[in-house]
Backbone bond lengths (Angstrom), bond angles and torsions (degrees), N, CA, C in turn:
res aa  C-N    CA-C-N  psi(-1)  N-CA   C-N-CA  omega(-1)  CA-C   N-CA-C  phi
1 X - - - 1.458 - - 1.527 108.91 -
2 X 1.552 128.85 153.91 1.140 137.20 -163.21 1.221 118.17 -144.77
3 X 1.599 113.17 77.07 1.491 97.36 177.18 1.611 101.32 -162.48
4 X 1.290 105.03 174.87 1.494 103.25 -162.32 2.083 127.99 -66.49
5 X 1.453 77.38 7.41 1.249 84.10 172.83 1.604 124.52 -138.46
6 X 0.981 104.60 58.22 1.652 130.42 -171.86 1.285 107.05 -90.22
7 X 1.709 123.50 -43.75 1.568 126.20 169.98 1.460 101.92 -67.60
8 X 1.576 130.01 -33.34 1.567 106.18 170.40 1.765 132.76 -88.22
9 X 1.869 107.80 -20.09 1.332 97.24 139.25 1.560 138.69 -50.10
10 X 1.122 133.78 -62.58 1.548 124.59 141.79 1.229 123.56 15.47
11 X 1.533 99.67 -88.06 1.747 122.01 179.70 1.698 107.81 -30.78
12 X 1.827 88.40 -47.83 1.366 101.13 -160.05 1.460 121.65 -59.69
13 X 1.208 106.33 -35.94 1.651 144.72 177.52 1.956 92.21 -59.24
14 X 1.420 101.15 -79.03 1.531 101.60 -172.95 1.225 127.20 -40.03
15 X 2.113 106.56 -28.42 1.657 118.55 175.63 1.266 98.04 -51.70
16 X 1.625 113.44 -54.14 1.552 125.21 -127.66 1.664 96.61 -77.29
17 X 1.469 109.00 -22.04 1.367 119.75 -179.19 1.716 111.21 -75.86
18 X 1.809 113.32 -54.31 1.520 89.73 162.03 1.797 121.96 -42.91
19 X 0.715 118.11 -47.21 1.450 125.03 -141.44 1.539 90.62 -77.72
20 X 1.347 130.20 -35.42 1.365 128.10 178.85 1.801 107.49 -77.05
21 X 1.240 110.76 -14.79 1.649 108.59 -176.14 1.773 99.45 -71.68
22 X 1.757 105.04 -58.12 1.407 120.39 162.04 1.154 142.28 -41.68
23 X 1.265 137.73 -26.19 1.528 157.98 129.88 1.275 117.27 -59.73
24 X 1.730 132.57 -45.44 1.252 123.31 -169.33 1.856 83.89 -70.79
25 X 0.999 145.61 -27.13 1.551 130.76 -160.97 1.282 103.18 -90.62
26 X 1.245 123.86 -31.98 1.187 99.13 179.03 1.357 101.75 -121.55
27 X 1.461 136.42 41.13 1.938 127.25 133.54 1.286 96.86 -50.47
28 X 1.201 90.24 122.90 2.126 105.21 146.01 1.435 93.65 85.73
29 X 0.774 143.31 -34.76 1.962 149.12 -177.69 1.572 95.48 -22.51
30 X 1.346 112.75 152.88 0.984 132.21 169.61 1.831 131.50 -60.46
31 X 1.722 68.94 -52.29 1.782 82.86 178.38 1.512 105.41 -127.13
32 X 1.261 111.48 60.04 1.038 130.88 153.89 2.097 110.24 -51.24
33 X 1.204 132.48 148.58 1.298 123.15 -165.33 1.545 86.39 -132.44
34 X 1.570 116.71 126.52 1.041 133.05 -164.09 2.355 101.80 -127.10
35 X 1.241 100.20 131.55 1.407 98.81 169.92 1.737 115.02 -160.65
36 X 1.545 91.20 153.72 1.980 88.56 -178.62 1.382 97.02 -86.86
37 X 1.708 98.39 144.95 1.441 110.99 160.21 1.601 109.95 -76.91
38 X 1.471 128.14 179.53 1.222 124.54 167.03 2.026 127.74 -78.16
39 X 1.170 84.85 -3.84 1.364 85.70 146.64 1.395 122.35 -116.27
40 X 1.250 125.57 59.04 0.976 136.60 -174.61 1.492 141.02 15.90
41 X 1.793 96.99 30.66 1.833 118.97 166.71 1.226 105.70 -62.87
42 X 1.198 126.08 172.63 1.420 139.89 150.17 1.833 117.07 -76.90
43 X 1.400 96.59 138.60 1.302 89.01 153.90 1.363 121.76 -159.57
44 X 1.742 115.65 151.95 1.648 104.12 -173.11 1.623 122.96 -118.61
45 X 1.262 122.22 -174.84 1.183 94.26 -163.50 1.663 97.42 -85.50
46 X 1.398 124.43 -10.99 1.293 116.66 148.75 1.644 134.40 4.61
47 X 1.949 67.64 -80.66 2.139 89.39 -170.03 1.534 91.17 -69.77
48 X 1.493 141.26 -45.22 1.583 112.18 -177.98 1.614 122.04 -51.65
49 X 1.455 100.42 -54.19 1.477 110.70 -171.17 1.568 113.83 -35.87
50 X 1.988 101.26 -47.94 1.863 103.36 -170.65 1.598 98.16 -82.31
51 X 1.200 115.93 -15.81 1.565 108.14 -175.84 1.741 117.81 -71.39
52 X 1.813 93.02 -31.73 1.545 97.49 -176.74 1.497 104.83 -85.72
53 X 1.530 136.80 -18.46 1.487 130.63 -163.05 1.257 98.21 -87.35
54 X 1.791 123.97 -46.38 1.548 119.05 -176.90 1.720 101.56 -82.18
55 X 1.311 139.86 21.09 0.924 124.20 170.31 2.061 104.53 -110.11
56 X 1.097 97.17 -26.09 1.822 114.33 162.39 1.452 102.71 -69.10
57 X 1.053 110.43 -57.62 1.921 109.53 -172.94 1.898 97.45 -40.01
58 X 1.500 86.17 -79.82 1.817 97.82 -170.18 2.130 110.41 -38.34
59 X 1.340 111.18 -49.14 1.026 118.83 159.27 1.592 121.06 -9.90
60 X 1.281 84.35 -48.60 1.858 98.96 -169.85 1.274 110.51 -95.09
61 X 1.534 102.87 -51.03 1.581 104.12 -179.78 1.515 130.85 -63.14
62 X 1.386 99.94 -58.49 1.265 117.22 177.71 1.903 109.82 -112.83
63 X 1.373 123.12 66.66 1.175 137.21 178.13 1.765 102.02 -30.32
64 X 1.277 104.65 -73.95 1.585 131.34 -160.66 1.820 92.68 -55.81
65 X 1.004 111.03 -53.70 1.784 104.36 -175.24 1.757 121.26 -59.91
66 X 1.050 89.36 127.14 1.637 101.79 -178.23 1.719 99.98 -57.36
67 X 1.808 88.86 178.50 1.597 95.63 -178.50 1.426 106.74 -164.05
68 X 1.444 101.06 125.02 1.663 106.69 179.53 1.246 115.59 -134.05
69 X 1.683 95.98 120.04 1.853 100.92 -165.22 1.692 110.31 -118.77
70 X 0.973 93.93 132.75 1.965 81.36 169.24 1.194 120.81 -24.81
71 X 1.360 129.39 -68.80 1.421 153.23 -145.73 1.598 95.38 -90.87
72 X 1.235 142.77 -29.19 1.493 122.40 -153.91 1.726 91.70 -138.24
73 X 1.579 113.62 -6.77 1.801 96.03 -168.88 1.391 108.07 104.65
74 X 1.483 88.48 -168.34 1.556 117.74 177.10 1.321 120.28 -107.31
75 X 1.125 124.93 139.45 1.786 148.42 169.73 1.114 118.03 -114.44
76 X 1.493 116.16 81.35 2.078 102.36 -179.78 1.250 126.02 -39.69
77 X 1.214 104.41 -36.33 1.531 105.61 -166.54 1.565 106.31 68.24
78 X 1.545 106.15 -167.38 1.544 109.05 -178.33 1.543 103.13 -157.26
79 X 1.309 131.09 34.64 1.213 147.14 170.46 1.758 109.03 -93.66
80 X 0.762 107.75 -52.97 1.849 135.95 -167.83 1.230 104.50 92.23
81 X 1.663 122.42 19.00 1.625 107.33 147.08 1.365 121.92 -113.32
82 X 1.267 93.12 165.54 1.687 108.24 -167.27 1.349 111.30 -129.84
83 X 1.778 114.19 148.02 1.499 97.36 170.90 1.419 92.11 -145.28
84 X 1.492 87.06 140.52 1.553 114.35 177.96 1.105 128.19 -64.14
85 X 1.288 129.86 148.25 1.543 111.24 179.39 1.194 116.92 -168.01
86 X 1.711 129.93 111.62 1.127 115.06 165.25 1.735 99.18 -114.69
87 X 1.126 88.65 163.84 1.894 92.10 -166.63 1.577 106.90 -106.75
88 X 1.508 139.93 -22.55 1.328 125.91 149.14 1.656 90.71 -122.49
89 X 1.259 101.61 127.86 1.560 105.88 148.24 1.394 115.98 -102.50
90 X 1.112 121.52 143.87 1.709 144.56 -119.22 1.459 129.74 -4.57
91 X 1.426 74.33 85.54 1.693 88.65 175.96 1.829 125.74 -60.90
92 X 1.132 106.57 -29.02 1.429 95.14 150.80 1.451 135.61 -34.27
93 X 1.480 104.56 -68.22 1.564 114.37 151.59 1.308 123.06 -17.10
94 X 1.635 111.64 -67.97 1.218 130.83 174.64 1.498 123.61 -37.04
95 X 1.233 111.30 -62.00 1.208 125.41 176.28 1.542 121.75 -62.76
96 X 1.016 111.66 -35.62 1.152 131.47 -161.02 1.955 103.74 -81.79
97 X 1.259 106.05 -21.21 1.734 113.72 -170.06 1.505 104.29 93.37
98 X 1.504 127.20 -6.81 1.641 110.71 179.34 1.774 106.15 -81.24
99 X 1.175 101.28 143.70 1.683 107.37 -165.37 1.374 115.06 -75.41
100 X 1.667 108.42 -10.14 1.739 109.60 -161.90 1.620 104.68 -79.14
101 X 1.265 125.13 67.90 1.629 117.96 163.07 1.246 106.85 -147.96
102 X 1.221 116.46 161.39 1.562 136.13 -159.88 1.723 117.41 -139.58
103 X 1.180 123.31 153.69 1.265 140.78 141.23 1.678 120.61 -26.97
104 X 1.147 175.10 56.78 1.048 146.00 165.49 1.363 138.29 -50.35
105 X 1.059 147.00 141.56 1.720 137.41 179.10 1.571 96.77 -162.26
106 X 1.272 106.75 135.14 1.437 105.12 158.07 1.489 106.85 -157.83
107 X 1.320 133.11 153.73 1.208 129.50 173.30 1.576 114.24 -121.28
108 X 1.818 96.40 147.40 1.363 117.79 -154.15 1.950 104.11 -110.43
109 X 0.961 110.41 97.59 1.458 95.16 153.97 1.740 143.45 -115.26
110 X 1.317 84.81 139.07 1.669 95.43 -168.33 1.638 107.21 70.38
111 X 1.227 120.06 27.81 1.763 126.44 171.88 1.310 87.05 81.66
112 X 1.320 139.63 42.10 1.522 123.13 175.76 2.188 101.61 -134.61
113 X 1.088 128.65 67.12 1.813 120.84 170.26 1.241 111.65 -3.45
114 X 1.242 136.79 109.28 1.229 129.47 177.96 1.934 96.10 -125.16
115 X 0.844 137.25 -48.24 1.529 135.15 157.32 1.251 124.33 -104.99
116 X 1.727 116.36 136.08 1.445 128.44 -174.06 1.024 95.76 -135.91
117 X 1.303 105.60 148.54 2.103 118.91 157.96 1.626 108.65 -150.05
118 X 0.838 89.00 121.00 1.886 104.23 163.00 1.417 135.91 -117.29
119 X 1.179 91.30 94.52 1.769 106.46 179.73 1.636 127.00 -83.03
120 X 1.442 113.07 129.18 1.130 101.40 -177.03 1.819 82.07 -143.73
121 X 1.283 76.63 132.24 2.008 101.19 -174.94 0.962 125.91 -80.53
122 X 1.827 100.22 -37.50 1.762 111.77 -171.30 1.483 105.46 -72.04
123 X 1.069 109.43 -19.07 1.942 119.58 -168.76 1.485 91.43 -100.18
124 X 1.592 137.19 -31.24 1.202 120.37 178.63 1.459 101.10 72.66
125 X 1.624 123.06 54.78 1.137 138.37 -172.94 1.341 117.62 -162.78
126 X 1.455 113.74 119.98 1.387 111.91 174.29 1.480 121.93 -121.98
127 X 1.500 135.68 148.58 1.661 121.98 172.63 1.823 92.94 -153.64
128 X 1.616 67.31 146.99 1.539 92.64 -169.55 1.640 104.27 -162.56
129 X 1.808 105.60 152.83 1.193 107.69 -150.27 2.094 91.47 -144.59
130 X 0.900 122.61 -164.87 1.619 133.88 -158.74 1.452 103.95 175.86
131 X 1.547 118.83 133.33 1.150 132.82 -156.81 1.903 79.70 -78.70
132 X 1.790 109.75 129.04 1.364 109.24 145.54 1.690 89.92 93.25
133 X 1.196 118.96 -18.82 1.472 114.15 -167.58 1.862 112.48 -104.84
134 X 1.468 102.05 -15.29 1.752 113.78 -165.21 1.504 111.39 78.35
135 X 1.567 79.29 165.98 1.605 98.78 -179.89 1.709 120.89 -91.03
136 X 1.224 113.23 139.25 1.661 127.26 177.73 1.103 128.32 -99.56
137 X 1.265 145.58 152.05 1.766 118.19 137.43 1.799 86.33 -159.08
138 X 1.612 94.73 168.79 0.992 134.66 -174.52 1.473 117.23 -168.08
139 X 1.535 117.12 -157.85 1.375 165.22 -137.92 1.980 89.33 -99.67
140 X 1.516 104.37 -74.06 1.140 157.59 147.29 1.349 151.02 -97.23
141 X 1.270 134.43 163.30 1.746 122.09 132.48 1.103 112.37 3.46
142 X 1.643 104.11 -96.45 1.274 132.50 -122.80 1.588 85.69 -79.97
143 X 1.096 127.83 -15.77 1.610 133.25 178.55 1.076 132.83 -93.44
144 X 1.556 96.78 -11.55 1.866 104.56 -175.18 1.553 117.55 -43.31
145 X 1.479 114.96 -178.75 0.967 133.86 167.73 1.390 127.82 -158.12
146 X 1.164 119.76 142.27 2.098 113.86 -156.43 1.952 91.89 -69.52
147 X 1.180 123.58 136.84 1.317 136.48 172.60 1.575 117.43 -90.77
148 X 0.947 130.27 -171.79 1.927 129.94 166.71 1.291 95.86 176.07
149 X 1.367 117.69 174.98 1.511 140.95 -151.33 1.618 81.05 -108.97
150 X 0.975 116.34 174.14 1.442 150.98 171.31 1.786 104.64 -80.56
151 X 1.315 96.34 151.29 1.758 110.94 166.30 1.528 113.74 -104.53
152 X 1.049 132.86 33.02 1.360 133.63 170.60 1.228 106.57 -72.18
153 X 1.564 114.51 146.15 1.667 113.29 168.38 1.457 107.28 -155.45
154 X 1.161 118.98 15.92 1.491 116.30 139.96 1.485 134.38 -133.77
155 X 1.507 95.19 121.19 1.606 106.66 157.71 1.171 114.91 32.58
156 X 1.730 87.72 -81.71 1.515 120.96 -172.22 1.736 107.98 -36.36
157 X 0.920 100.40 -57.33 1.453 114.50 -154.89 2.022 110.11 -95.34
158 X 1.403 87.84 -14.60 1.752 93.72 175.24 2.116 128.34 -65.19
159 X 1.204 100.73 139.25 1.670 95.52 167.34 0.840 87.41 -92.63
160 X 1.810 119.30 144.80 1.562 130.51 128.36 1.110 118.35 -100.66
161 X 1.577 110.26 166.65 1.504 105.02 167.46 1.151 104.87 -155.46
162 X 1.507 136.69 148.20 1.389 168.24 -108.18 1.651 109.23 -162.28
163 X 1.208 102.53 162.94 1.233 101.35 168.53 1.741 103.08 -120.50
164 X 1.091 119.42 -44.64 1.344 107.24 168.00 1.957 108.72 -151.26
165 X 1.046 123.26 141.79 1.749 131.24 174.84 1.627 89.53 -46.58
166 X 1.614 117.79 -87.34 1.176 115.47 -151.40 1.229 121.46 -58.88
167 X 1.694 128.88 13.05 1.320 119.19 164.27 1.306 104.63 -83.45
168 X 1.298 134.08 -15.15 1.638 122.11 -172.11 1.553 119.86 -77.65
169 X 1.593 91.78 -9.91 1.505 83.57 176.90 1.372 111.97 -92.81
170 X 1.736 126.04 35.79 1.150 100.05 -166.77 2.094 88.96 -118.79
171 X 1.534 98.91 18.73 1.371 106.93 -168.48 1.582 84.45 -147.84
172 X 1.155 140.49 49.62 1.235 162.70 -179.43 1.761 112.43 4.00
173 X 1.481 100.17 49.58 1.093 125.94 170.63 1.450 135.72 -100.61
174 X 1.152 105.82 -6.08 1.422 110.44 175.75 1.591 146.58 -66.36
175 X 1.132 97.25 -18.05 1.371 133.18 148.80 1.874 119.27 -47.71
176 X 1.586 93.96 -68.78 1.019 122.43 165.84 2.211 120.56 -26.85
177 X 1.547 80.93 -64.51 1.264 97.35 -176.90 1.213 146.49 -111.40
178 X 1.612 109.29 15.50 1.573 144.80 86.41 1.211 133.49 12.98
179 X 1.633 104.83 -70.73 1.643 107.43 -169.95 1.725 80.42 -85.31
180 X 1.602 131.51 -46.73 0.845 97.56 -172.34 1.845 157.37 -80.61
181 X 1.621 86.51 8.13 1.280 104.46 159.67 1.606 120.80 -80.29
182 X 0.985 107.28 -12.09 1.785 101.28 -161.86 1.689 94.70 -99.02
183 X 1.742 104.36 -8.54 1.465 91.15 -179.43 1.804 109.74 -110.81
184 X 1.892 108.68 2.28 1.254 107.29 151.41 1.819 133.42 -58.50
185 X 1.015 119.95 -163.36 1.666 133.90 173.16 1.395 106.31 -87.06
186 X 1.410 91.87 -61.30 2.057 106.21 -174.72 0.923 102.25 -127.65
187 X 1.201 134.55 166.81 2.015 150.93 142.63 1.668 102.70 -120.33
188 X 0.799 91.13 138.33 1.681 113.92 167.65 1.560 107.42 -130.53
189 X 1.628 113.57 159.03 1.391 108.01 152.62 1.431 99.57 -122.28
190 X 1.000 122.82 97.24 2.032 128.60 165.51 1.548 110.93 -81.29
191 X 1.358 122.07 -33.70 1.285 136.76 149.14 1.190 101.49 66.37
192 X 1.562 117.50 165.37 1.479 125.19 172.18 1.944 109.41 74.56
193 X 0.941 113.26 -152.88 1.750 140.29 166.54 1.885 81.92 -36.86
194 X 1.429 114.13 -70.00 1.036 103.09 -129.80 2.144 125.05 -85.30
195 X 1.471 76.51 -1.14 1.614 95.63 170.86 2.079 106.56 -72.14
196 X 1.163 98.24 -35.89 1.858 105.17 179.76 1.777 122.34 -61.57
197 X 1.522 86.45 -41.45 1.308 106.61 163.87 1.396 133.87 -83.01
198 X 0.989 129.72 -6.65 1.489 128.52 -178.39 2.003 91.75 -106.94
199 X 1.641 103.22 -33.23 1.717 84.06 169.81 1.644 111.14 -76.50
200 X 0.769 120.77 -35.65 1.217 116.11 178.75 1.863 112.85 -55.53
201 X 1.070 103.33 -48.33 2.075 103.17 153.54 1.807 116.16 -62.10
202 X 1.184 111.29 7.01 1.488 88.22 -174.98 1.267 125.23 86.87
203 X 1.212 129.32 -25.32 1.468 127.02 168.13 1.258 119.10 -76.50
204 X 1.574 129.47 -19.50 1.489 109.69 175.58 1.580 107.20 -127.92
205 X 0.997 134.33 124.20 1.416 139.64 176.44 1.618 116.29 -58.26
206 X 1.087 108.73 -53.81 1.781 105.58 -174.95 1.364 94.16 -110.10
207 X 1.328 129.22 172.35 1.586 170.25 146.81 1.216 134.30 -135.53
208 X 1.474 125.16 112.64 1.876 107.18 170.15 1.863 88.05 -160.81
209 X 1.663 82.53 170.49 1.074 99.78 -171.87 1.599 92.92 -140.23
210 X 1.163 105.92 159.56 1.941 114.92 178.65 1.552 93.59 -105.33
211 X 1.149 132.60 -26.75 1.714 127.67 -168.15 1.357 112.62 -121.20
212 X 1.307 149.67 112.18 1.642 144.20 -166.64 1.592 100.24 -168.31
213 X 1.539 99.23 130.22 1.527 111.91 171.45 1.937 98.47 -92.66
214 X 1.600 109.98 157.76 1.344 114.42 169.49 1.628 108.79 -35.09
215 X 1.300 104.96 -77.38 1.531 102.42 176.53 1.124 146.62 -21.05
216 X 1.778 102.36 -37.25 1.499 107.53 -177.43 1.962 106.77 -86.58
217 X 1.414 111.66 -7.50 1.336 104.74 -170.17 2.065 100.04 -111.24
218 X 1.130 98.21 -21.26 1.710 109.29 -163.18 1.796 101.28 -30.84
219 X 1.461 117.95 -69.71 1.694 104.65 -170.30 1.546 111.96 -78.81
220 X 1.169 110.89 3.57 1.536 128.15 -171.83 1.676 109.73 -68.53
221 X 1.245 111.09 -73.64 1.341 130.16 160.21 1.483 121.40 -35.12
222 X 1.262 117.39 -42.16 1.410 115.78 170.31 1.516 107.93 -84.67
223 X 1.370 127.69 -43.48 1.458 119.07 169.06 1.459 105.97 -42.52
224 X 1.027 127.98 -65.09 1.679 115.18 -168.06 0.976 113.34 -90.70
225 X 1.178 144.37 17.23 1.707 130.00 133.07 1.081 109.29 -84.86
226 X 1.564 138.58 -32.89 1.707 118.21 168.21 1.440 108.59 -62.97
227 X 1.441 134.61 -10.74 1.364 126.43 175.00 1.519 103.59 -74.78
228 X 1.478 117.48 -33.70 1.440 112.72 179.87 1.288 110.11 126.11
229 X 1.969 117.05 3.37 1.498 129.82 162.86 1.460 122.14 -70.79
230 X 1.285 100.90 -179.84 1.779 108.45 175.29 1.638 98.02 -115.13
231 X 1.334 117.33 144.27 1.547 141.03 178.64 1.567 93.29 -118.40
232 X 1.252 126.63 122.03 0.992 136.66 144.14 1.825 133.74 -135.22
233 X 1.197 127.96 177.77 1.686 121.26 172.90 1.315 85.24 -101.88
234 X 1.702 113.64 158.57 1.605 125.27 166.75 1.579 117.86 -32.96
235 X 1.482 119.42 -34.08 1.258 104.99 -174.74 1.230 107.45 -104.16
236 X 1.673 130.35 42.26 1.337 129.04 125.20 1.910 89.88 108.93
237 X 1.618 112.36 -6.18 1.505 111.69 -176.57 1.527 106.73 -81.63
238 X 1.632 124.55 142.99 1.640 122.54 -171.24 1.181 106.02 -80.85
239 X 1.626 126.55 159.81 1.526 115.03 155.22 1.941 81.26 119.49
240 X 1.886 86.88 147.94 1.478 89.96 -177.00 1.483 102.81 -83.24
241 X 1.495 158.97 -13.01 1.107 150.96 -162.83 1.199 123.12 -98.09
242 X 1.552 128.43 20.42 1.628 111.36 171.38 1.904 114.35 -103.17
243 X 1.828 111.02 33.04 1.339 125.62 155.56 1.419 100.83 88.60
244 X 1.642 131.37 -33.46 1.460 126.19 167.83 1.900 102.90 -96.18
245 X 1.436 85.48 168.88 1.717 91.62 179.97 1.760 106.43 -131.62
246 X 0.926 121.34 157.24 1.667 119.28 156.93 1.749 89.47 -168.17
247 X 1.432 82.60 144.89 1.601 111.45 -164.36 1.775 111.49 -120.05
248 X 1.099 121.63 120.26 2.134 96.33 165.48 1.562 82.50 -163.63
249 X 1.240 91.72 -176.66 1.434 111.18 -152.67 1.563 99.52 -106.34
250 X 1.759 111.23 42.39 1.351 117.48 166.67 1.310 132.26 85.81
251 X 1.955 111.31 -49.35 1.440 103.91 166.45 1.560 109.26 -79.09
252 X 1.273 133.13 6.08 1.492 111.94 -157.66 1.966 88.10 -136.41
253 X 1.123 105.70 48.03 1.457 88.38 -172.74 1.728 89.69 -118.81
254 X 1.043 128.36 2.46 1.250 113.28 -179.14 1.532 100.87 -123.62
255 X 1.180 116.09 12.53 1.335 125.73 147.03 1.491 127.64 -85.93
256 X 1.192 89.30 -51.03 1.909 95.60 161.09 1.660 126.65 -86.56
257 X 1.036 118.42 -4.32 1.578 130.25 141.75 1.267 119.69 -76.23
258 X 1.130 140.76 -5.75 1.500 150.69 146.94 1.677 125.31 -63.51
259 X 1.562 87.89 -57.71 1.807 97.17 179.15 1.975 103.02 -91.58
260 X 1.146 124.51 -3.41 1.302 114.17 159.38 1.417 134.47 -142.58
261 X 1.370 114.32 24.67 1.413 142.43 -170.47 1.633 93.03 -70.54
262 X 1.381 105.98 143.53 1.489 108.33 175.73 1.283 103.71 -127.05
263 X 1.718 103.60 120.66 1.802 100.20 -173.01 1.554 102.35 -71.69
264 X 1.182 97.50 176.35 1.832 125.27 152.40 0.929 115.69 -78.36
């Protein structure tokens, strides 16, 4: 790949590698240290530990670049780039012994994602993508392989997948997304990181969510448009930050922005 930001994919890679040393030790641990935030998420001492080492790393590396993490906030920085970061995405999962959560990191410049990586260890799977360059995943790096969206273009014939029914009713969608499962092929809920990523391989046609902080979507959004998908929020605007998500692999997004689009 060839582009001006190849020394901060790298970086990104090297984060994604602390953060998997730090999580693989403490999945499943005994004394793992578990607490609610005040909005009543989970959190472990996990997500601090990788939040504080890649926020020391960048520190050093990239001084001037801001930093915005679940766990600690925002850092403007004074570059006009930023990098995103949540350090387990779904920590429920996490806690719980189910393997499906990941690393997130991606960096933003000038409000625009130009590098993402999402690591998830327990699956022994990584994908990651570069503005203009496409999307990868593998093992590793050094193992990747170029990814793409699927050619599905009907309904009929589409997987979606969800993370859960009863969040839609809290954006009075559930109804909504209901009929529109029963008029897909399959539904799954793989949920989290890992519904973005498997469309972005071609195996799942739709993705969305009614509830999402920046963090949880930041390298997400750029993975599946370098696969050759559409990233949008419910009301049809691009970009991971307007708090809803819906994901597909491009022909079917204005079909599923139809049956679950939420006006103004």
């Amino acid at each position: 790949m060839s582009s001006s930001y190849n020394d901060d994919l790298g970086l990104a890679h090297l984060l994604a590698d602390s953060a998997a040393r730090i999580a693989s030790d403490r999945f499943r641990s005994s004394d793992l240290r578990v607490s609610t935030k005040p909005d009543m998420t989970e959190v472990s001492d996990a997500d601090t530990s990788i939040e504080e080492v890649i926020r020391s790393t960048l520190s050093r590396a990239r001084p001037r670049d801001g930093v915005f993490g679940e766990e600690y906030g925002d850092n403007p920085g004074a570059s006009g780039r930023k990098w995103i970061v949540d350090p387990i995405d779904a920590t429920r999962n996490f806690v719980r012994g189910v393997p499906i959560w990941a690393t997130l990191i991606a960096l933003f410049d000038r409000g625009e994602p130009v590098v993402g990586v999402v690591s998830a260890p327990a699956l022994g799977r990584r994908w990651w993508a570069m503005k203009g360059a496409g999307a990868f995943a593998g093992r590793d790096q050094r193992a990747g392989k170029r990814i793409e969206v699927s050619k599905v273009a009907k309904l009929s014939d589409a997987a979606v997948s969800i993370s859960s029914i009863s969040s839609w009713d809290k954006v009075d969608r559930q109804g909504a997304m209901l009929a529109l499962l029963h008029e897909a092929w399959r539904e799954r809920g793989f949920g989290d990181f890992y519904s973005y990523c498997l469309l972005a391989e071609g195996s799942v046609d739709i993705a969305a969510e009614p509830e999402v902080a920046l963090w949880d979507l930041a390298p997400l959004a750029l993975l599946v448009e370098e696969a050759g998908g559409t990233f949008t929020d419910l009301k049809g605007r691009p970009g991971p930050d307007g708090g809803t998500a819906l994901a597909t692999n491009g022909l079917l997004h204005d079909q599923a922005l139809e049956r679950l689009g939420i006006r103004s």
